[in-house]
C-alpha positions in Angstrom: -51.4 21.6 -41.8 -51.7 24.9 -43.0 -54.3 28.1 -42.7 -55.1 28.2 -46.0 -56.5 24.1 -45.4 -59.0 25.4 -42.5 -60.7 28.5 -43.9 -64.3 28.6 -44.0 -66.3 28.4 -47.4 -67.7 30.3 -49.2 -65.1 33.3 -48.4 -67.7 36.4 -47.7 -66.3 40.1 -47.7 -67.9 43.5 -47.6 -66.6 47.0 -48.5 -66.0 49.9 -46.9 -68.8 51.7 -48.3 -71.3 48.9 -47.5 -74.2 49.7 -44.9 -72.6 47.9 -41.1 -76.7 46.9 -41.2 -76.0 44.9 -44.6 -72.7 43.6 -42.7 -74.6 42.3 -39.9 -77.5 40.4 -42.1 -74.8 38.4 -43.8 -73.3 37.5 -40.4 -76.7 36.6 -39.3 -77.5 35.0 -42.3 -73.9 33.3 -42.8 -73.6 32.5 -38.8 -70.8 34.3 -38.7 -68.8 36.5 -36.1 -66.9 38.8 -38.6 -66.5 39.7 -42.1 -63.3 40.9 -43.5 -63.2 44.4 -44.8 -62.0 44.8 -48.4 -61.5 47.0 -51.7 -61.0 44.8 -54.4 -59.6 42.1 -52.3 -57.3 44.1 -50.4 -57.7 44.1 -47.0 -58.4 46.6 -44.3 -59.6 45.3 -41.8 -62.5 43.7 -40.3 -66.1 43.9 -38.8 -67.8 41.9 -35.9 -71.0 41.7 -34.4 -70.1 43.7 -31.7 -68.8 46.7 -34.1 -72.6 46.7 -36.0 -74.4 47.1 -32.8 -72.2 49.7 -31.4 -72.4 51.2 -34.6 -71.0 54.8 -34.6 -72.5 57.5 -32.1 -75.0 59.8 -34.1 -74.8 58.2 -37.2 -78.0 56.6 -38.4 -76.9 54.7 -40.7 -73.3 53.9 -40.4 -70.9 52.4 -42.8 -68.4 49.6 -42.5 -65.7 52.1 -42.8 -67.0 53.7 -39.8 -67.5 50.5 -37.4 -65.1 48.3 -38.7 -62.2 46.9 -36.5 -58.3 47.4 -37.3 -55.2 46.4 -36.7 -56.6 42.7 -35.9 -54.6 39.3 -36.1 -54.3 37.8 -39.4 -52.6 34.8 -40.6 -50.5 34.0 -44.2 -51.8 31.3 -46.2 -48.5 29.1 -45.0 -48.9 29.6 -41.2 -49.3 26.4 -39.6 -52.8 25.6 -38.0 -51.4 24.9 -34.9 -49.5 28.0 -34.2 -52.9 29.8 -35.3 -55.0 28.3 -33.1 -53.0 29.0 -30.2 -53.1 32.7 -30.7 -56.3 32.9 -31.6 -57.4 31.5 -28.3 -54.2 33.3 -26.5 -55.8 37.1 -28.0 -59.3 35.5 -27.6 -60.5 36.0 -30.9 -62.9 33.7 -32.8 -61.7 34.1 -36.3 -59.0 35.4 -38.3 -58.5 36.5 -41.7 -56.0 34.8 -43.8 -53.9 36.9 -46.3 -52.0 36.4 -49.2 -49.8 39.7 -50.6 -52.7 41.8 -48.8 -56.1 40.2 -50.3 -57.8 37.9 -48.5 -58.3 34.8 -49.6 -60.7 33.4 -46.5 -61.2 33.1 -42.8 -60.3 30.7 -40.3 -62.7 30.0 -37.3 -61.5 28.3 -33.7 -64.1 25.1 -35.0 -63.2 25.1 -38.8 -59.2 25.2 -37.3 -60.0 22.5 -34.7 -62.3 20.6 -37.1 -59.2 20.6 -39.6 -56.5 19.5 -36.8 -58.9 16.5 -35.9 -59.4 15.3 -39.4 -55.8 15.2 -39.8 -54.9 13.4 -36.6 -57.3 11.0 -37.5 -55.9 10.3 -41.0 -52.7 10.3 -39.1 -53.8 7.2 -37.1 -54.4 8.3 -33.8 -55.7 6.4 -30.9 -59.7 6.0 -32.2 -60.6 4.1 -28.9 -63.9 5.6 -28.1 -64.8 7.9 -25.3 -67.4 6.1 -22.3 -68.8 7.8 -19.5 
């Protein structure tokens, strides 16, 4: 199982220029912990929750450009799920941007990669004995 077979729909960016408030409704809205950053599908980066409500120091409106988080972990289309989910929860992040030649092409989350990993073991015909207490 690949990244690209775990990102969340529909794939939501903002640009650089957006307001960080206008970021942080569409998370709200979205229920979302980040958005990637991008210029005509190229990517630079990304903004959180966390980077909106710092916001920037004496700015009263701030752009994304000035909040936004970068370098951050991102993951190819081909990267196996696996080896994704462990270093999203080795670097503790929640989600990670998938690239492909520098655009994005969508976001993987710890549940959509976990929800993805289960659906396969099950098709894989795991043990389905149920869980009792």
């Amino acid at each position: 199982m690949r990244a690209d077979e775990a990102v969340v729909q529909p794939l939501v960016t903002v640009g650089p220029r957006d307001f960080a408030r206008h970021a942080g409704g569409l998370m709200d809205d979205l229920g979302l912990t980040l958005l990637p950053v991008s210029d005509e599908r190229v990517f630079l980066g990304v903004v959180t929750r966390v980077d909106v409500l710092r916001g920037k120091e004496g700015v009263r409106s701030p752009y994304v450009e000035q909040v936004m988080t970068r370098p951050v972990l991102v993951a190819a289309r081909d990267t196996p799920l696996t080896t994704l989910f462990d270093a999203m929860t080795r670097h503790e992040v929640l989600a990670v941007p998938v690239l492909d030649d520098g655009q994005v092409v969508g976001v993987v989350t710890r549940l959509s990669a976990l929800q993805a990993i289960s659906r396969t073991a099950l098709h894989a015909g795991t043990d389905r004995t149920p869980v009792h207490r």
